[in-house]
PDBQT receptor file of N, H, CA, C and O in Angstrom, charges set to zero:
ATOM      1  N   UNK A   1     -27.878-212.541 148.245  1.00  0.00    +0.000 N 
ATOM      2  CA  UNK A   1     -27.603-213.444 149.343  1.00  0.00    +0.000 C 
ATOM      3  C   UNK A   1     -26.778-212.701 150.400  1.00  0.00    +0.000 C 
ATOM      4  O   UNK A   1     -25.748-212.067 150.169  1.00  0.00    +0.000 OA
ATOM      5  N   UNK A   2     -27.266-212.836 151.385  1.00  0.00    +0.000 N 
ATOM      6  H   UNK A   2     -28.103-213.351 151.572  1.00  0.00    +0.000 HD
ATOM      7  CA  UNK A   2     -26.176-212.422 152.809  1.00  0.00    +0.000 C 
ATOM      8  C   UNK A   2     -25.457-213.227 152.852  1.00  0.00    +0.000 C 
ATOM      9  O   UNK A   2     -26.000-214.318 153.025  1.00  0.00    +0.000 OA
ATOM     10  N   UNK A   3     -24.157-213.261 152.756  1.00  0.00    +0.000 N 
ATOM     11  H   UNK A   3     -23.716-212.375 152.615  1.00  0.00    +0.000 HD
ATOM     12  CA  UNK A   3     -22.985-214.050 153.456  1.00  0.00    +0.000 C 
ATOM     13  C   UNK A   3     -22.820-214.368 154.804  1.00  0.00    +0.000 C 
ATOM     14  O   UNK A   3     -22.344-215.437 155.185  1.00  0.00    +0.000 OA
ATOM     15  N   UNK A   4     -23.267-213.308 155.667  1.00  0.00    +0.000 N 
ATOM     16  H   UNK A   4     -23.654-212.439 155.357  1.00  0.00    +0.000 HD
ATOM     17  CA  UNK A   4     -23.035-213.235 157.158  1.00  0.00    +0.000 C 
ATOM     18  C   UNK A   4     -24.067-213.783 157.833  1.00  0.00    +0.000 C 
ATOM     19  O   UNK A   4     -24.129-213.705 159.060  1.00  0.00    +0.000 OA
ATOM     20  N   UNK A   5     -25.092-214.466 157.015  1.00  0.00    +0.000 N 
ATOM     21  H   UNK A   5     -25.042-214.529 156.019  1.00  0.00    +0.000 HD
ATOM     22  CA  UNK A   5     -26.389-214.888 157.712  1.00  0.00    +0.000 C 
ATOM     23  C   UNK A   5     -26.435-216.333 156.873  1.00  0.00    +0.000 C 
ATOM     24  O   UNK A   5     -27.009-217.228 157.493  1.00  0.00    +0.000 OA
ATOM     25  N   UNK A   6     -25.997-216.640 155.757  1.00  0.00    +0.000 N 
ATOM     26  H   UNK A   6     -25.531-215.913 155.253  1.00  0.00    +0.000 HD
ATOM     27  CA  UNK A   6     -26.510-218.032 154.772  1.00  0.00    +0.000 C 
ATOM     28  C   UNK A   6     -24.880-218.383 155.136  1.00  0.00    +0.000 C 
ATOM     29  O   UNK A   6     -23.921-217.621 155.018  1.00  0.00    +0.000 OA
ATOM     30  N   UNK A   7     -24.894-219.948 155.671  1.00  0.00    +0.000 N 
ATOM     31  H   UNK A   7     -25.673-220.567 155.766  1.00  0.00    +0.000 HD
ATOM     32  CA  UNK A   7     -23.443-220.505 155.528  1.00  0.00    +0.000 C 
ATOM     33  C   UNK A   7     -23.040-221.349 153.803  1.00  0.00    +0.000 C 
ATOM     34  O   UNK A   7     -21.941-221.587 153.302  1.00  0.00    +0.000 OA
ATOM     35  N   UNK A   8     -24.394-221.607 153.293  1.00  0.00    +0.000 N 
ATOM     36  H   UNK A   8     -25.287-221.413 153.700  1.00  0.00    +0.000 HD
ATOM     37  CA  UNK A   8     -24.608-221.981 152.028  1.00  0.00    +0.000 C 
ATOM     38  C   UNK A   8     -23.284-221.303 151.502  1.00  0.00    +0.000 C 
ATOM     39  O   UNK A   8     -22.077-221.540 151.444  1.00  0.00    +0.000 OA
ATOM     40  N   UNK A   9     -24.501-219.992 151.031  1.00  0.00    +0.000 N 
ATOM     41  H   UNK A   9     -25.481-219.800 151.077  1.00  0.00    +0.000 HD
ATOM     42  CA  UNK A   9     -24.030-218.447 150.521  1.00  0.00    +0.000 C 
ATOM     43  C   UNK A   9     -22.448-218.075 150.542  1.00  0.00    +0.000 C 
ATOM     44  O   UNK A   9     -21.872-217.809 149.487  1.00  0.00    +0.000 OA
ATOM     45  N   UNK A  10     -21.851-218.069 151.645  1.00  0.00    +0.000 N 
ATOM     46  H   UNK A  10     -22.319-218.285 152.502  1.00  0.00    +0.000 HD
ATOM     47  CA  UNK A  10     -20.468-218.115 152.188  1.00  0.00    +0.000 C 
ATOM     48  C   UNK A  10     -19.763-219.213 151.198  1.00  0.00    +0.000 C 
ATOM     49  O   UNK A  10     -18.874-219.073 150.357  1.00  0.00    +0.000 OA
ATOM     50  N   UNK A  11     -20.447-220.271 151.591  1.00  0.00    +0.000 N 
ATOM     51  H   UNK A  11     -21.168-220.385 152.274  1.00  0.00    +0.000 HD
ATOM     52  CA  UNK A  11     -19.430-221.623 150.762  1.00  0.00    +0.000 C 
ATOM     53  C   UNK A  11     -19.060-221.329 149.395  1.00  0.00    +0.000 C 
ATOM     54  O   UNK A  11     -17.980-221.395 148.807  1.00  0.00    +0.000 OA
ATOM     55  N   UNK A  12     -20.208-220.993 149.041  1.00  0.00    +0.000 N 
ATOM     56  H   UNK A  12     -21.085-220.939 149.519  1.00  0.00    +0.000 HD
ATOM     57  CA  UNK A  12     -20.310-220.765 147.556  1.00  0.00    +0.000 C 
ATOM     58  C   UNK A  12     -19.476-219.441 146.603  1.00  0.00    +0.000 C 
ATOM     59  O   UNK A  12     -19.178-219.588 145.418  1.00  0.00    +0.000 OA
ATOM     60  N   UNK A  13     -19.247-218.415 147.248  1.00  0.00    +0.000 N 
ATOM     61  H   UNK A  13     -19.488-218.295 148.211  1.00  0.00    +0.000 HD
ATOM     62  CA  UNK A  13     -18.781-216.945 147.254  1.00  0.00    +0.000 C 
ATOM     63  C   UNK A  13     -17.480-217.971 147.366  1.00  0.00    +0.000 C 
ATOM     64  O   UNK A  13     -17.251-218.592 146.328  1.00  0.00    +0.000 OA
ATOM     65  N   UNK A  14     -16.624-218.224 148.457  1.00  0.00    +0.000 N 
ATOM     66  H   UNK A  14     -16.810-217.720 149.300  1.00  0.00    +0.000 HD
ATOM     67  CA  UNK A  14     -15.736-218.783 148.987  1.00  0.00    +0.000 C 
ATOM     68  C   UNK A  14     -15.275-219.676 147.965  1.00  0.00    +0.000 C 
ATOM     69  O   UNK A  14     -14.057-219.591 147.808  1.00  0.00    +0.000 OA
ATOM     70  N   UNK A  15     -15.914-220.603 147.126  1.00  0.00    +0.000 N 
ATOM     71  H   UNK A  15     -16.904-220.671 147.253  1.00  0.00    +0.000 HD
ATOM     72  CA  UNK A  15     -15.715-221.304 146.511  1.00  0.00    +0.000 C 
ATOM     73  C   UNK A  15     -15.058-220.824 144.762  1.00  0.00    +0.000 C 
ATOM     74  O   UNK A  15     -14.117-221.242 144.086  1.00  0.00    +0.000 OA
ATOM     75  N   UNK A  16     -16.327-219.553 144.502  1.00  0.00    +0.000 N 
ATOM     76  H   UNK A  16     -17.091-219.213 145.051  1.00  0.00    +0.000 HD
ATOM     77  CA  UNK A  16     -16.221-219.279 143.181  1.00  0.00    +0.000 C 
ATOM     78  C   UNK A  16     -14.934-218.203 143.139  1.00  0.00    +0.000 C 
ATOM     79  O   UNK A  16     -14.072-218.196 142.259  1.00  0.00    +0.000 OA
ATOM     80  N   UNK A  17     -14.993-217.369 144.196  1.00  0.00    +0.000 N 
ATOM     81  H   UNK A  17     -15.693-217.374 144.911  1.00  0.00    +0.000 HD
ATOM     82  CA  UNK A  17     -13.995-216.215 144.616  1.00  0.00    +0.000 C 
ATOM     83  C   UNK A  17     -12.283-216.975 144.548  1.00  0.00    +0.000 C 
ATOM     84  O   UNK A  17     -11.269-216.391 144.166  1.00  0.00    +0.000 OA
ATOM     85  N   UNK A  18     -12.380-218.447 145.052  1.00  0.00    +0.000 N 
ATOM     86  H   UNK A  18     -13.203-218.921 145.363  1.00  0.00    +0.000 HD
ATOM     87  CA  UNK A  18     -10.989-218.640 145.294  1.00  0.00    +0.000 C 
ATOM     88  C   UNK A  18     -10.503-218.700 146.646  1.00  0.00    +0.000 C 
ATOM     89  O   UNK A  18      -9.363-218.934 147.049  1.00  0.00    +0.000 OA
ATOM     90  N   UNK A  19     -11.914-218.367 147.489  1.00  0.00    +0.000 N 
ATOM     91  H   UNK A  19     -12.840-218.178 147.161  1.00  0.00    +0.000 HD
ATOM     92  CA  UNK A  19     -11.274-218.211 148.883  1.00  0.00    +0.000 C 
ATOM     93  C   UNK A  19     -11.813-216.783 149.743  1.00  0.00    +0.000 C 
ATOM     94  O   UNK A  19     -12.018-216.806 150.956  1.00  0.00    +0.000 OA
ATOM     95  N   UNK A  20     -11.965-215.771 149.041  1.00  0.00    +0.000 N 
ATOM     96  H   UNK A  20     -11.798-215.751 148.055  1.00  0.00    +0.000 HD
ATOM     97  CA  UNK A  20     -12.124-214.376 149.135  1.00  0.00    +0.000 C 
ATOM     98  C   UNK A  20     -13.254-214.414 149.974  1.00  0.00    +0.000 C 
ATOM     99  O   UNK A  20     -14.309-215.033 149.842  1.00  0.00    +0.000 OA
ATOM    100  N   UNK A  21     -12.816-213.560 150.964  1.00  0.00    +0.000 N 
ATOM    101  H   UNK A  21     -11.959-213.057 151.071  1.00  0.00    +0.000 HD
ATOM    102  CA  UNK A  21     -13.844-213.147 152.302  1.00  0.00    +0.000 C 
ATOM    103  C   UNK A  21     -14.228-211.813 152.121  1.00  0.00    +0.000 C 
ATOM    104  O   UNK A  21     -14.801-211.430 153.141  1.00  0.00    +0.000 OA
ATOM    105  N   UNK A  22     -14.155-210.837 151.169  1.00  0.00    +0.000 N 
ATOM    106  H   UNK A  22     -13.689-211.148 150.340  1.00  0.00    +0.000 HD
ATOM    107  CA  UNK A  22     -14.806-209.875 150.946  1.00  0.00    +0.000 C 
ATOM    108  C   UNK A  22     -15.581-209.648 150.156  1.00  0.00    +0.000 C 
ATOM    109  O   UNK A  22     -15.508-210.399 149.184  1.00  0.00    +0.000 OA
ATOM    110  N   UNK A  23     -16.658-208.604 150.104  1.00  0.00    +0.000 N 
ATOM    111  H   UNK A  23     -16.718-207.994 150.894  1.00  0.00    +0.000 HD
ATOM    112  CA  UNK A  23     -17.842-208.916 149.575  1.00  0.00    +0.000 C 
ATOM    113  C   UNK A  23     -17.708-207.305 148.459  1.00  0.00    +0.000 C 
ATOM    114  O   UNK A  23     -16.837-206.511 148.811  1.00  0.00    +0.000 OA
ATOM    115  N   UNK A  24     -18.280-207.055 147.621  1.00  0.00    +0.000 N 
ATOM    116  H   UNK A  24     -18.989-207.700 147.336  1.00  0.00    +0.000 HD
ATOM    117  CA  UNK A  24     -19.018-208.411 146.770  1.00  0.00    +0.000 C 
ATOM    118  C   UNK A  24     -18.275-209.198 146.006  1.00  0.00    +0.000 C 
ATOM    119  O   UNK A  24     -17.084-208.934 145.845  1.00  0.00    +0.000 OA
ATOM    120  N   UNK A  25     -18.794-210.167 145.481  1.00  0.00    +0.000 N 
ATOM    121  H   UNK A  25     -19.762-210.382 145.612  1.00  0.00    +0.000 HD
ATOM    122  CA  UNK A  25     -17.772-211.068 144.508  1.00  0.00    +0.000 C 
ATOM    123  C   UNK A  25     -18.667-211.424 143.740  1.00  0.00    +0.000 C 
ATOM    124  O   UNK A  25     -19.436-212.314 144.103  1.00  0.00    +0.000 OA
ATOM    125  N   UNK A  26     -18.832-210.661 142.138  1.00  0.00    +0.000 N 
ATOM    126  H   UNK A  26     -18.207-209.938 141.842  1.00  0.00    +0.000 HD
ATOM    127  CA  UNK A  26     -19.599-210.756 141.007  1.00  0.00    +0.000 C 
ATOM    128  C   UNK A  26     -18.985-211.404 139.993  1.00  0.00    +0.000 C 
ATOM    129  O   UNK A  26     -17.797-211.099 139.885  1.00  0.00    +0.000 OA
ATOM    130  N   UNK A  27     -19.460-212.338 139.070  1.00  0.00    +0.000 N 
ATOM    131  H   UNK A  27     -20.425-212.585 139.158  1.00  0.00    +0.000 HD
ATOM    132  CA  UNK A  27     -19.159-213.484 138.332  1.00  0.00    +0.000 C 
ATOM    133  C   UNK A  27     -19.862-212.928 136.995  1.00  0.00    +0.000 C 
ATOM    134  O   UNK A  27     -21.069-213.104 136.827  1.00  0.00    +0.000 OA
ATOM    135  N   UNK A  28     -19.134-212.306 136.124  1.00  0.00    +0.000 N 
ATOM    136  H   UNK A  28     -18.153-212.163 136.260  1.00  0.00    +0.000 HD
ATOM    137  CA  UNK A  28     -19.768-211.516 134.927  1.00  0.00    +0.000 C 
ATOM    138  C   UNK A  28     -19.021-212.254 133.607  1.00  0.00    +0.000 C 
ATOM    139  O   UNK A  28     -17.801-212.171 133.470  1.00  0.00    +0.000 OA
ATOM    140  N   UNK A  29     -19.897-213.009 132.617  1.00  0.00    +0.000 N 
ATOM    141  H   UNK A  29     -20.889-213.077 132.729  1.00  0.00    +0.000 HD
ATOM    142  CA  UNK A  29     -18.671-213.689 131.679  1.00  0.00    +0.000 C 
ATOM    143  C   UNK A  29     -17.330-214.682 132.092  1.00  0.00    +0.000 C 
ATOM    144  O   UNK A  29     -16.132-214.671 131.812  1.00  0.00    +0.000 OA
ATOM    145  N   UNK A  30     -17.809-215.140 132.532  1.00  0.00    +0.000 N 
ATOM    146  H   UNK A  30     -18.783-215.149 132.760  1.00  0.00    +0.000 HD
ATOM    147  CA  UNK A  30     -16.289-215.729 133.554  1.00  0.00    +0.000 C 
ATOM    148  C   UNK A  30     -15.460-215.308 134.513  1.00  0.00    +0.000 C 
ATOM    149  O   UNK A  30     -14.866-215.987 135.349  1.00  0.00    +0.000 OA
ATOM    150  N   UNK A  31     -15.448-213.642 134.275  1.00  0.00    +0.000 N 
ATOM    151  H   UNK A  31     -15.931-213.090 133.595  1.00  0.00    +0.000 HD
ATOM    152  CA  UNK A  31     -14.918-212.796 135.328  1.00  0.00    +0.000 C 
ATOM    153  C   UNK A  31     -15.599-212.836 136.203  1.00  0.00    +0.000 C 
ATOM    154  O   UNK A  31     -16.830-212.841 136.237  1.00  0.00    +0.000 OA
ATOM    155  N   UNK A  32     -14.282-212.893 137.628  1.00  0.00    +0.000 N 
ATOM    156  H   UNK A  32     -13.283-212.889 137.600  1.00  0.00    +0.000 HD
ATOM    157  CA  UNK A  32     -14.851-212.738 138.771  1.00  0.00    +0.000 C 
ATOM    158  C   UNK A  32     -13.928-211.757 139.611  1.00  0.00    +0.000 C 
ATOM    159  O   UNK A  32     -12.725-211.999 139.717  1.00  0.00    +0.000 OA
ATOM    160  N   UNK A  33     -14.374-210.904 140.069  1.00  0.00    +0.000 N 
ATOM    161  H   UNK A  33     -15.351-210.708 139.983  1.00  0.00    +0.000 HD
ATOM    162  CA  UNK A  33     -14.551-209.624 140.872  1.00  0.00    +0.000 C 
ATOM    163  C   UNK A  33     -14.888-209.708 142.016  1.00  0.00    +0.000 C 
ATOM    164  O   UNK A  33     -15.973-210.050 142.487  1.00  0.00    +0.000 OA
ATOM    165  N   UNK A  34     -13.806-209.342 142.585  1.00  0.00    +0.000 N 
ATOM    166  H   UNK A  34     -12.924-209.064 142.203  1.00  0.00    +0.000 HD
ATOM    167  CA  UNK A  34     -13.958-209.819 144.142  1.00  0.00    +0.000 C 
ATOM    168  C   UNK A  34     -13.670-207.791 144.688  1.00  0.00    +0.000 C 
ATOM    169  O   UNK A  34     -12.743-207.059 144.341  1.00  0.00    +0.000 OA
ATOM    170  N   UNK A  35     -14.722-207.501 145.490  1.00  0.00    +0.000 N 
ATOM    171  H   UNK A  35     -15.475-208.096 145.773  1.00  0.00    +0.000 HD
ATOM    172  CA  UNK A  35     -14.746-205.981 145.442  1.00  0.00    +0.000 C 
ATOM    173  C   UNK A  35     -15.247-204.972 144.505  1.00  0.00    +0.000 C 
ATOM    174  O   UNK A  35     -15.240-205.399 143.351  1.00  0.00    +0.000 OA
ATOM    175  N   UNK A  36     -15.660-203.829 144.621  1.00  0.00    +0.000 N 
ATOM    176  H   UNK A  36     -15.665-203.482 145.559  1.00  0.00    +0.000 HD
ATOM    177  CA  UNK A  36     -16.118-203.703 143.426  1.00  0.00    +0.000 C 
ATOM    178  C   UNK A  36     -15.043-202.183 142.831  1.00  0.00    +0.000 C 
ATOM    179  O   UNK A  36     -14.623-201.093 143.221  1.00  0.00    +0.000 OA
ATOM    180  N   UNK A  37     -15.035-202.867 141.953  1.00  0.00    +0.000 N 
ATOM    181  H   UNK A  37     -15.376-203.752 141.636  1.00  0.00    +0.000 HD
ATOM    182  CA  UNK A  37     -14.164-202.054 140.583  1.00  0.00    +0.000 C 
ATOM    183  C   UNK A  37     -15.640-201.384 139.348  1.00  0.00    +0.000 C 
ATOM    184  O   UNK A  37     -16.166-202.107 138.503  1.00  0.00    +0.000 OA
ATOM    185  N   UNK A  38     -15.904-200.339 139.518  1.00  0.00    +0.000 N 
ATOM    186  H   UNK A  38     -15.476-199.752 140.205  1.00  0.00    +0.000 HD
ATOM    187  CA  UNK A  38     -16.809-200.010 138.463  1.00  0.00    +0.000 C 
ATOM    188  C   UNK A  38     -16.384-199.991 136.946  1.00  0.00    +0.000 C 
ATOM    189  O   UNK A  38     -17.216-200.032 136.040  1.00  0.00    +0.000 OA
ATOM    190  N   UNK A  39     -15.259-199.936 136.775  1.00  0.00    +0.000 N 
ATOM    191  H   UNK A  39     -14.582-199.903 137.511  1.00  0.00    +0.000 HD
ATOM    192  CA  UNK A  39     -14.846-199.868 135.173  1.00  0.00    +0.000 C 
ATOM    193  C   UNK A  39     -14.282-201.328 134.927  1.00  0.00    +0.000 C 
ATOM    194  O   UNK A  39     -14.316-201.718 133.760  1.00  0.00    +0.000 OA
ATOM    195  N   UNK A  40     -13.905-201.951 135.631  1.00  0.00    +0.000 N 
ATOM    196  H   UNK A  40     -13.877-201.634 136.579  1.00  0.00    +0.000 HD
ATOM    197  CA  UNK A  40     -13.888-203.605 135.397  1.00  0.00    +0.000 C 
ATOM    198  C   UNK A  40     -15.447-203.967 135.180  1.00  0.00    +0.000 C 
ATOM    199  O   UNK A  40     -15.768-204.212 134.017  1.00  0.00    +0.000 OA
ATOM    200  N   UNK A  41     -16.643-204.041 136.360  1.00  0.00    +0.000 N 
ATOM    201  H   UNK A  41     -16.382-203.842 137.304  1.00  0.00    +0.000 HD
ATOM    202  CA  UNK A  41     -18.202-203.916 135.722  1.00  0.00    +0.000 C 
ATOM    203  C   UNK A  41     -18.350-204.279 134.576  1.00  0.00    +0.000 C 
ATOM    204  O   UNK A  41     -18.558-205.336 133.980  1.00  0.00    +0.000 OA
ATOM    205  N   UNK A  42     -18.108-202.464 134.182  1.00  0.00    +0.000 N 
ATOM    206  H   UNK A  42     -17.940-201.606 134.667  1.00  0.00    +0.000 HD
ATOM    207  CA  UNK A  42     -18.965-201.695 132.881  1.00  0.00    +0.000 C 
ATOM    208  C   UNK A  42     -18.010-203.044 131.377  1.00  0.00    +0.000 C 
ATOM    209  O   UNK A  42     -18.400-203.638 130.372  1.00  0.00    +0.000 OA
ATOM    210  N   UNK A  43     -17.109-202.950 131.894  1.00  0.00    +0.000 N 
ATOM    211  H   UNK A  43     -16.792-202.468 132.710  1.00  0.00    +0.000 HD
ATOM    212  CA  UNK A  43     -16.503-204.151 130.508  1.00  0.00    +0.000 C 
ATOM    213  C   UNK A  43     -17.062-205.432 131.008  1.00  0.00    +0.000 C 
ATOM    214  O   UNK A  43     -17.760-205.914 130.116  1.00  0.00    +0.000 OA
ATOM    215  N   UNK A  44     -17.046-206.110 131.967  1.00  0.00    +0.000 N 
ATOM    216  H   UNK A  44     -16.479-205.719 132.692  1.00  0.00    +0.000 HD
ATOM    217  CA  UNK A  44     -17.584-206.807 132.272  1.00  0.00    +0.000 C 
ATOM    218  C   UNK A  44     -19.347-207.210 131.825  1.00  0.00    +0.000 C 
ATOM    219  O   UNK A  44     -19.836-208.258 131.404  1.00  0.00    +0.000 OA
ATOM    220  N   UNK A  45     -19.756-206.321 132.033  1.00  0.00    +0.000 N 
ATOM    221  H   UNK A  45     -19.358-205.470 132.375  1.00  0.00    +0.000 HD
ATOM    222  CA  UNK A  45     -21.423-205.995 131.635  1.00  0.00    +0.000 C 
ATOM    223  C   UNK A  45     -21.413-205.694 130.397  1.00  0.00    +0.000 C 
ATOM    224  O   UNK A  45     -22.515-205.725 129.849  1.00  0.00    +0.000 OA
ATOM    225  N   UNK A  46     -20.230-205.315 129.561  1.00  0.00    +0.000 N 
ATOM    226  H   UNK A  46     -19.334-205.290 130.005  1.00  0.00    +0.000 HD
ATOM    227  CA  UNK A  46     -20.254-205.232 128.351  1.00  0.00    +0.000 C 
ATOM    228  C   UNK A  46     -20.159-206.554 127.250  1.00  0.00    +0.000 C 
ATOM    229  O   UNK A  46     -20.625-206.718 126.122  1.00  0.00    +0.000 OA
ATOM    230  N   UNK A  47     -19.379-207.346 128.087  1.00  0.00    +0.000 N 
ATOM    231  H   UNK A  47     -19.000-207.213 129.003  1.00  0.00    +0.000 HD
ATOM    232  CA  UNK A  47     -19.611-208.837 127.445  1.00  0.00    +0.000 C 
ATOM    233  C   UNK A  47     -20.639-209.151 127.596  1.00  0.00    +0.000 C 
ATOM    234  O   UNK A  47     -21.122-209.368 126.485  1.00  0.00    +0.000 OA
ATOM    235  N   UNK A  48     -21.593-209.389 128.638  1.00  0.00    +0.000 N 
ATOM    236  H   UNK A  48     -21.200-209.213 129.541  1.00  0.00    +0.000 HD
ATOM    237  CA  UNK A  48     -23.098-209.734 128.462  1.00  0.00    +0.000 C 
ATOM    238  C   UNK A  48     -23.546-209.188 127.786  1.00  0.00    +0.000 C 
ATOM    239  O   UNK A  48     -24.086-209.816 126.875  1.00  0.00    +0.000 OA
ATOM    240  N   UNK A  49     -23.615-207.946 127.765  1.00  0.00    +0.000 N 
ATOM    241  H   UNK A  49     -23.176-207.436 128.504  1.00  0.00    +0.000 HD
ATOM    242  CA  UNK A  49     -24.325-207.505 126.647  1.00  0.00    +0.000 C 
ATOM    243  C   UNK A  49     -24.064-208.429 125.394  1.00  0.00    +0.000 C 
ATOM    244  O   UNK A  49     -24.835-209.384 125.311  1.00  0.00    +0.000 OA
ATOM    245  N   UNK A  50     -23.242-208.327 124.542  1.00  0.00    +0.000 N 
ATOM    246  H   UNK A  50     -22.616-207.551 124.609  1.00  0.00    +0.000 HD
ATOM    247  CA  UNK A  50     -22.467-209.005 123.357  1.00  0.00    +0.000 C 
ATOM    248  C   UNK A  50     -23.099-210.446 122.861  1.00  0.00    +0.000 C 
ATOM    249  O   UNK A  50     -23.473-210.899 121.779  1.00  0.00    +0.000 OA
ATOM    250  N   UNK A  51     -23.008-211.019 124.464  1.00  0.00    +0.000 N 
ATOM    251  H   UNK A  51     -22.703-210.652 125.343  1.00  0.00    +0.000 HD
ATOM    252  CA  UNK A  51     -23.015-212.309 124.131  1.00  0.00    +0.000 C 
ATOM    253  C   UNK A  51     -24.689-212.436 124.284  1.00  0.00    +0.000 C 
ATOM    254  O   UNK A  51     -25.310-213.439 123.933  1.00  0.00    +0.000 OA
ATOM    255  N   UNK A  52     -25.302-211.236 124.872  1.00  0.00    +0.000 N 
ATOM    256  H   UNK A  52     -24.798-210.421 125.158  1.00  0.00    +0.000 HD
ATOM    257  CA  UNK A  52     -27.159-211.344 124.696  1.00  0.00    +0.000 C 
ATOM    258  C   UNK A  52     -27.559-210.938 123.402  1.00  0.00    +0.000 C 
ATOM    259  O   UNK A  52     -28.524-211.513 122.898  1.00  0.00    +0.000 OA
ATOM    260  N   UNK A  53     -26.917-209.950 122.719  1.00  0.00    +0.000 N 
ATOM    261  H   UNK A  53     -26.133-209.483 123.128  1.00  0.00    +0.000 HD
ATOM    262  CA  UNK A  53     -27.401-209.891 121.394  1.00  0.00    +0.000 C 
ATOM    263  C   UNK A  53     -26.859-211.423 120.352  1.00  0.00    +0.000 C 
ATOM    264  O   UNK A  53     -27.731-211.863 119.603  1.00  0.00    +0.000 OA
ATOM    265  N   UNK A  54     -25.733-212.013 120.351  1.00  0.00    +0.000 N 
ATOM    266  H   UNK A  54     -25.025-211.655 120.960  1.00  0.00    +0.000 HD
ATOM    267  CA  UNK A  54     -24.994-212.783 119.378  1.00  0.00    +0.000 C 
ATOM    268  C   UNK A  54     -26.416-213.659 119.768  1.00  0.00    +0.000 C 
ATOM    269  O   UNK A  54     -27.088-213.866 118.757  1.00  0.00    +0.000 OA
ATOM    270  N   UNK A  55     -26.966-214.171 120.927  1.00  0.00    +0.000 N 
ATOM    271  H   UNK A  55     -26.420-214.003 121.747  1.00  0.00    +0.000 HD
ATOM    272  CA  UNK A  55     -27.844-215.410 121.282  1.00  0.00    +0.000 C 
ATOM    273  C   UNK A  55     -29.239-214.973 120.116  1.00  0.00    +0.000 C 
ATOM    274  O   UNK A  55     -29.712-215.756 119.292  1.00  0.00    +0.000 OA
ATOM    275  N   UNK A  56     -29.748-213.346 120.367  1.00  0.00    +0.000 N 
ATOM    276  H   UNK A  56     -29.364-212.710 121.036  1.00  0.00    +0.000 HD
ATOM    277  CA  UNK A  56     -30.779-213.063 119.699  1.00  0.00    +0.000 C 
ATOM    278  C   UNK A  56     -30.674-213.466 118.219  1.00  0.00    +0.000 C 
ATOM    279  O   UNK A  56     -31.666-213.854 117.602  1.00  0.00    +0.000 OA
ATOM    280  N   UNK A  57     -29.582-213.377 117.716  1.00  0.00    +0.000 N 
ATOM    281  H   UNK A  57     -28.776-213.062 118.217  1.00  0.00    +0.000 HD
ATOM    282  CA  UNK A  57     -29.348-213.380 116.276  1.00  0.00    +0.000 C 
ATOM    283  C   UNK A  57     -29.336-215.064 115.780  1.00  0.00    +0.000 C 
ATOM    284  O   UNK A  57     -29.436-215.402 114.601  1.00  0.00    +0.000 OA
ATOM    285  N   UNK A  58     -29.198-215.988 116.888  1.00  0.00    +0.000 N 
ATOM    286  H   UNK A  58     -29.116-215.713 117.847  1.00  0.00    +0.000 HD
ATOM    287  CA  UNK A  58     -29.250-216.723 116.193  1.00  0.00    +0.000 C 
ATOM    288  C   UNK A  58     -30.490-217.729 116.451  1.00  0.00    +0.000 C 
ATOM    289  O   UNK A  58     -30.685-218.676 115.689  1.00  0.00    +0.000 OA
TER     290      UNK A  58
């Protein structure tokens, strides 16, 4: 989503972020990441992972 073009998009970022006008703002496991931090991510993406295998198993 563009922020600078969808006012939706904006609301919503705005909303989940807390307020945060900078981009990106990724929502990984509950975490939310406003900017990007690559080693916040990689743990971040590491809970999905986790929680995609625990789903397979059951």
């Amino acid at each position: 989503m563009d922020v600078t073009k969808d006012k939706a998009a904006l609301e919503e970022m705005r909303a989940v972020s807390g307020g945060a006008l900078r981009v990106p703002v990724i929502v990984v496991c509950k975490e939310v990441m406003v900017g990007f931090d690559q080693e916040r991510l990689e743990l971040a993406l590491s809970c999905l992972a986790q929680s995609t295998e625990l789903k397979d198993l059951a």
